[in-house]
N, C-alpha and C positions, 0 to 999 in steps of 0.2 A: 548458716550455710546448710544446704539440706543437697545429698547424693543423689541423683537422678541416675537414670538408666533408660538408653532410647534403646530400641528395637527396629523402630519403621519409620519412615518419613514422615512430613504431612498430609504428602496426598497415599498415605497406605502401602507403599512398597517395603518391602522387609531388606532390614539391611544384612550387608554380608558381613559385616560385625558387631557387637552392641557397642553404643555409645556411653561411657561413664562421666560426666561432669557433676562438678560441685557447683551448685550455683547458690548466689543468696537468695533466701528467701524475699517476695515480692510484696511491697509493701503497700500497692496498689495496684489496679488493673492495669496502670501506665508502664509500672514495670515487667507484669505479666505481658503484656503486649509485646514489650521490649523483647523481652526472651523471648516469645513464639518467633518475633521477627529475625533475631539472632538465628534462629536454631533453621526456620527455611530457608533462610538465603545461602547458608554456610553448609548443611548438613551433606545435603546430596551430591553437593561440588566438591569438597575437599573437607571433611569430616574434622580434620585437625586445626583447620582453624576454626572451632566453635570454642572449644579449649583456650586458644590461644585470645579469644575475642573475652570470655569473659574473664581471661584470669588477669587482665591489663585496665584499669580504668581509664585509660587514653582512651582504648578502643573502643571502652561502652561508650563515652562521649560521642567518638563519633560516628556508633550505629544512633546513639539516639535524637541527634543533630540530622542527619538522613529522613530519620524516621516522622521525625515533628515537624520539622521546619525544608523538609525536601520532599519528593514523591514517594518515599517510601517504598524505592524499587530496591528489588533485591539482587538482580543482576548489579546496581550501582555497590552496592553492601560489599558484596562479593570482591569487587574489581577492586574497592578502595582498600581492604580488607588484605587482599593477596598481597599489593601494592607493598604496604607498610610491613606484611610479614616479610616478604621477600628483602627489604630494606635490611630488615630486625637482623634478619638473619645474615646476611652479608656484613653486618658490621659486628656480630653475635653479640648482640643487646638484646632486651626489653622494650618496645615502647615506650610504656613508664618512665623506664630510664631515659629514654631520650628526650623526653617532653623534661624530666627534671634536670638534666643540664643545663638545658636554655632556660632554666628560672630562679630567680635568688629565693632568698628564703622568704619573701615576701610573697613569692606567685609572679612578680614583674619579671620582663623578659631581661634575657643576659647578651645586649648586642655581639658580644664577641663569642657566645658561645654558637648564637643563632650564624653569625659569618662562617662557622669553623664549620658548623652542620651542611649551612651550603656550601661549602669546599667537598663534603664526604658526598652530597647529595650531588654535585658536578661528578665525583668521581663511580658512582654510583650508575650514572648514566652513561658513561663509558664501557665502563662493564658489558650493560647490556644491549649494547651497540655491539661490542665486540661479541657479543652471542647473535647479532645478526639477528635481532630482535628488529620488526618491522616499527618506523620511526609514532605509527599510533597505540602498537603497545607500548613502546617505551615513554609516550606520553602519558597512559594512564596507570604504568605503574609511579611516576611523577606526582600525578592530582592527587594519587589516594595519601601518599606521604605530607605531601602539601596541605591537601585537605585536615590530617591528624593533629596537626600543629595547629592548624585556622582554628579548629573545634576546640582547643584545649588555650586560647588566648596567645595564639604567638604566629607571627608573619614570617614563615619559609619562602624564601623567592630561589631563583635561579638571576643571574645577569644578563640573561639571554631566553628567547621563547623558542619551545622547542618545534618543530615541524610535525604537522597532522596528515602529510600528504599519503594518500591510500598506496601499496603495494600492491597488492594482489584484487586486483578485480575481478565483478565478478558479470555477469551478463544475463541478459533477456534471455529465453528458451524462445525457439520461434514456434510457430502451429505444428509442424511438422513433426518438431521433438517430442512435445507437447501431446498429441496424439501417441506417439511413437510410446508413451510412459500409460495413455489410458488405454493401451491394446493388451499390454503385459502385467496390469495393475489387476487388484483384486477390486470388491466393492468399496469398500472404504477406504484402499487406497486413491480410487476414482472419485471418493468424495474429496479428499484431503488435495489432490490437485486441483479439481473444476470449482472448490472454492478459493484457492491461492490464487488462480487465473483468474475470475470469472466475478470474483467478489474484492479483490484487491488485500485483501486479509494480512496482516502481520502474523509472525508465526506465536508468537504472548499471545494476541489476541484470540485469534482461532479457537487453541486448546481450551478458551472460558467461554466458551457461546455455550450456549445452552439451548433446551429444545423451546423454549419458550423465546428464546429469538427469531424465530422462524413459523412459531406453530399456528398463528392466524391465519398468513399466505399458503401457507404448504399445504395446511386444511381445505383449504377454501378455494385451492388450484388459480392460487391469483398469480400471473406472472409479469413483468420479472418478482422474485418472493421479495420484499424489501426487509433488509435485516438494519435493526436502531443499535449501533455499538455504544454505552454507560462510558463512559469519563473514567469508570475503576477501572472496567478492563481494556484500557490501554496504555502507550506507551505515556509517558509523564504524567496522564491522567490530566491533561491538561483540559479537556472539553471531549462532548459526545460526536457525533458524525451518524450517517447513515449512507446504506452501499446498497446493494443490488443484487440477486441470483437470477440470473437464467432461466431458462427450461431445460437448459444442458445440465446445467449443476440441479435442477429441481429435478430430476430424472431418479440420477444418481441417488441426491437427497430420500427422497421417498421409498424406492428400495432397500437403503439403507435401513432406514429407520424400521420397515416389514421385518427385514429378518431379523432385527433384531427382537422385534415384538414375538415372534415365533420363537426365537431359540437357532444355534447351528444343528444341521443334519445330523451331526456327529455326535452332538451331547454335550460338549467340551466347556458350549456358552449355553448357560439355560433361557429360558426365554422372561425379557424383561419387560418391566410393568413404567412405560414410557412415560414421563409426567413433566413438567412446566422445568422443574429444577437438574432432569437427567444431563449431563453432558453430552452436546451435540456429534464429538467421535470418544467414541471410548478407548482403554487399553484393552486390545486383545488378548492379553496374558494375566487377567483377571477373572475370575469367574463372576464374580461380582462385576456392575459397572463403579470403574472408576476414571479420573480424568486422564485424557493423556497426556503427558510431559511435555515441554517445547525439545528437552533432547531428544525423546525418542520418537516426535512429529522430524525432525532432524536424520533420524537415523532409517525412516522409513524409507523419504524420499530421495535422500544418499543411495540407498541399496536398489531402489528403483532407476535412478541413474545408471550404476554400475550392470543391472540387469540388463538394461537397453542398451551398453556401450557407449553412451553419451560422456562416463567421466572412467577414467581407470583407478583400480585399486589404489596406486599411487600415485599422489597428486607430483606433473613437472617440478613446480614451484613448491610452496609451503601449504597454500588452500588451494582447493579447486576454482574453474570459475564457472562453473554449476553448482550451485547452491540450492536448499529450499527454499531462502530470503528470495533469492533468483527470480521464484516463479511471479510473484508481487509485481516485479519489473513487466512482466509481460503483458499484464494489468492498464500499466502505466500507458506503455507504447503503442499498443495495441486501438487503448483509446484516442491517444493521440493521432494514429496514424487516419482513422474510421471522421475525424474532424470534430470530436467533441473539444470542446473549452475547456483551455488548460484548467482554470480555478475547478471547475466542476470535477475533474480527474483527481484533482490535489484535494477534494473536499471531500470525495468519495473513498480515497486512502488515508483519510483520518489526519492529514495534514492540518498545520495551525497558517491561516492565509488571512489577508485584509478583508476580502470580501466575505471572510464565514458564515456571518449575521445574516448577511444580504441573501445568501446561498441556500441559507435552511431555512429562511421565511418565505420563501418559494415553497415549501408545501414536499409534503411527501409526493401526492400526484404528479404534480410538475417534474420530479425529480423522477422518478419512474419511468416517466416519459421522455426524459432524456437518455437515461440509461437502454433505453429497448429500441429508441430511434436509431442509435448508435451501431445494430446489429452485432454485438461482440461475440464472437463464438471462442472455439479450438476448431473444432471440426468442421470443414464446409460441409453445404448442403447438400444432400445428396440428387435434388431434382430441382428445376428452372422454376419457379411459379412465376403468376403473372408479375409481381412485384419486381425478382430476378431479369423480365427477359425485358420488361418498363424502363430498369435502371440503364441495361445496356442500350436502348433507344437512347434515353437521356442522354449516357457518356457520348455517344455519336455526336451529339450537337454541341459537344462542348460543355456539358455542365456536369457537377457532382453530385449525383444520387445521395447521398451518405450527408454531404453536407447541406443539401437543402433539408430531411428530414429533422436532420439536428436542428437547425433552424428556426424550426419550425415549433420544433417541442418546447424550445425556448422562448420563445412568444407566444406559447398558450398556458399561462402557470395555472388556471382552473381547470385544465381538464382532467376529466379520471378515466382511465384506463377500465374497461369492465372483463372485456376479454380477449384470445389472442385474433378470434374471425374478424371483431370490431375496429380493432387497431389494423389490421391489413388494409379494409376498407377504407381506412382513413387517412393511411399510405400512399393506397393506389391513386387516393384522390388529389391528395398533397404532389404526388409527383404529376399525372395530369394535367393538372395546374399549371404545374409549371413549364412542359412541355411546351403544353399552349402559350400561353406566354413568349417564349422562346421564338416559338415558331411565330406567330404575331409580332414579336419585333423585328425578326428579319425581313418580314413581307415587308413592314411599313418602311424600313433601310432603303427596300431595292424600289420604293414605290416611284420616288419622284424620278428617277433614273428611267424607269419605263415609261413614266409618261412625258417625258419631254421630246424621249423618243419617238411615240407616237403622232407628238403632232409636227415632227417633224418629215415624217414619213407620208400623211397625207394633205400635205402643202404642196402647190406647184413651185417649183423657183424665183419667179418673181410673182407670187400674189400678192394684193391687197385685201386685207379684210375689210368687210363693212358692217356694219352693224345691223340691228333686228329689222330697223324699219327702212335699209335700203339703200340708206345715206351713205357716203364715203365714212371712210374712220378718219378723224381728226387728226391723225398718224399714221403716217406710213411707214411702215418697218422692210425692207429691200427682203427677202431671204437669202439670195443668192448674190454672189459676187457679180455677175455680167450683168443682172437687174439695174444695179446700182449704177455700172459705168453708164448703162443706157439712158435711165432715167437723169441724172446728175453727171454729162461729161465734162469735162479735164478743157 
């Protein structure tokens, strides 16, 4: 066993007490890892259970069951972690101790001990029912218990499944709001939203982008910027994806990235030396760059909330339903509502869909071009151009501006995108197109319509036609009703 002593976290924050743990010496980099991964997931969240995680071999089990054979997320760590503490302690146990009651001295399970545990694990869930604990945390403080047991060779059940139905929801921001937060925001607060709207971004993911996710487009004033999110920094890590920036968010983007190459006015941030590996927002409260936290990306946009009057100090309920998660929502809708294809929306928020394969071997171009046909903003336009005053012809006739572009981008998977002049051009013409069209099928509707009219208009009431060369026609056709009786009477 060898004494350690923390000071700071892992990504560099100094703590407000030092951490003293005994841990064993590591007797591979497997178990070193273990420990790094112990010590982030636990430390910043509730400090006391890092202690409590190593000093039980239940619970190394099942961080490192997690860690090998799961995603190795540390929000999961966490939650399973509380779970079993919160267990431990409402029954004032050990872990240890609870995994050893359910086992004979062989290591095999003790049925009647595991029935007794679920009677305490029923009453356990009462408890925190009667604390008005919302029915999906009191599910996940469940799995972590259940989980503890799974990891260490022994089947905890319940006789019944518990309910996961959401309480408190939470909602889309509309443009409005959404505006309403980039008028009061600072510069990197206006990054931090026009990429949670604009790029569909999870708030994990975001805080790890780096400038090298961005630095070819952004250089090179390619728009929309197209950013390739890696399989690590996402949620389960289950596959990569790729999404979209703006001009609105590349605006922001580049400014951002100036001052910070220069330094603030004030001295406070010196000026940094920007390179491939820099994190894409930093923490403010650093003089150095360091990454920013998913809580305190959380607490920015919280207070920017509260700023606008969007949510109050105190939430009605238990959570608000303005969230930072929130803003992602708007993402969603937004595209949906503009007519792009559901899978394309869900592929572009990093979702896991049937069609994935299908969806990414379409090309970064193709995909690009879907994303900018789509016109996604926050902020409307401030002036009509020819494209604007096009569309509103088109809506007149009946058709969707918006969704013949989409259309359109969608059955051109070679094309590339060069710049913003050549893409309008290729708009104007797209929609053109179709106008004509449009208007060409209604002529050709009303056509036979008018000419039968016509030749009815200059016939006398009873003619005969005859033909080229003089003769009678073979047939007579009466026009008129007295024709008939005259020629053929009764």
């Amino acid at each position: 066993m060898k004494t350690v002593t923390i000071t700071e976290s892992s990504r560099g924050y100094k703590l407000h007490k030092p951490l003293m743990l005994a841990l064993p010496e590591p007797q591979n980099a497997a178990d070193q890892k273990l420990q790094h991964y112990i010590i982030d997931a636990l430390l910043t969240k509730m400090p006391a259970l890092v202690g409590f995680t190593f000093d039980n071999t239940s619970t190394l089990e099942l961080a490192k069951h997690l860690l090998r054979h799961r995603t190795g997320s540390t929000a999961t760590l966490y939650q399973y972690i509380y779970g079993v503490h919160r267990f431990s302690k409402w029954l004032n146990t050990q872990p240890d101790q609870l995994v050893k009651n359910c086992q004979d001295q062989d290591g095999d399970p003790k049925p009647k001990a595991l029935a007794q545990t679920s009677r305490l694990l029923d009453d356990f869930v009462a408890n925190l029912q009667a604390e008005n604990l919302a029915p999906g945390s009191v599910s996940n403080h469940v799995k972590g218990v259940k989980a503890l047991f799974r990891c260490n060779g022994l089947k905890l059940e319940l006789p019944y499944s518990l309910p996961k139905r959401v309480v408190y929801n939470d909602r889309a921001p509309s443009p409005e709001e959404l505006q309403l937060l980039l008028d009061i925001a600072n510069l990197r607060e206006r990054v931090i939203i026009s990429m949670l709207a604009l790029g569909g971004f999870r708030i994990g993911t975001l805080v790890r982008l780096q400038y090298r996710h961005v630095k070819r487009d952004l250089e090179r004033g390619i728009i929309p910027i197209h950013v390739h999110v890696e399989a690590e920094i996402t949620k389960g890590k289950y596959h990569d994806y790729d999404t979209f920036l703006n001009q609105e968010a590349a605006d922001y983007l580049r400014a951002y990235m100036e001052i910070r190459r220069k330094g603030s006015p004030t001295g406070r941030t010196p000026s940094e030396n920007i390179h491939d590996e820099s994190p894409l927002i930093r923490d403010d409260y650093c003089r150095h760059p360091k990454v920013l936290s998913p809580g305190r990306l959380h607490h920015v946009v919280h207070n920017l909330y509260i700023k606008a009057g969007l949510v109050t100090k105190k939430p009605l309920g238990r959570r608000y339903d303005l969230r930072a998660h929130s803003i992602r929502k708007f993402f969603r809708t937004q595209l949906a509502s503009l007519g792009m294809d559901r899978d394309y929306i869900e592929y572009m928020m990093g979702h896991t869909i049937s069609t994935y394969h299908d969806i990414q071997m379409k090309g970064i171009e193709f995909l690009r071009g879907v994303y900018l046909s789509s016109g996604l903003s926050i902020r409307p336009k401030t002036r009509i151009s020819k494209i604007d005053a096009l569309k509103e012809i088109i809506r007149a006739w009946g058709l969707n501006p918006d969704e013949i572009l989409t259309r359109d981008a969608m059955t051109q998977p070679h094309r590339t995108v060069i710049d913003q002049n050549r893409l309008e051009q290729g708009q104007l013409a797209q929609l053109t197109t179709a106008l004509r069209q449009q208007m060409l099928k209604e002529i050709r509707e009303n056509q036979p319509q008018k000419s039968t009219n016509c030749c009815l208009s200059s016939s006398s009431p009873g003619e005969i036609r005859t033909l080229v060369g003089g003769s009678k026609a073979r047939y007579a056709w009466p026009l008129h009703p007295r024709a008939s009786r005259t020629m053929f009477p009764s």
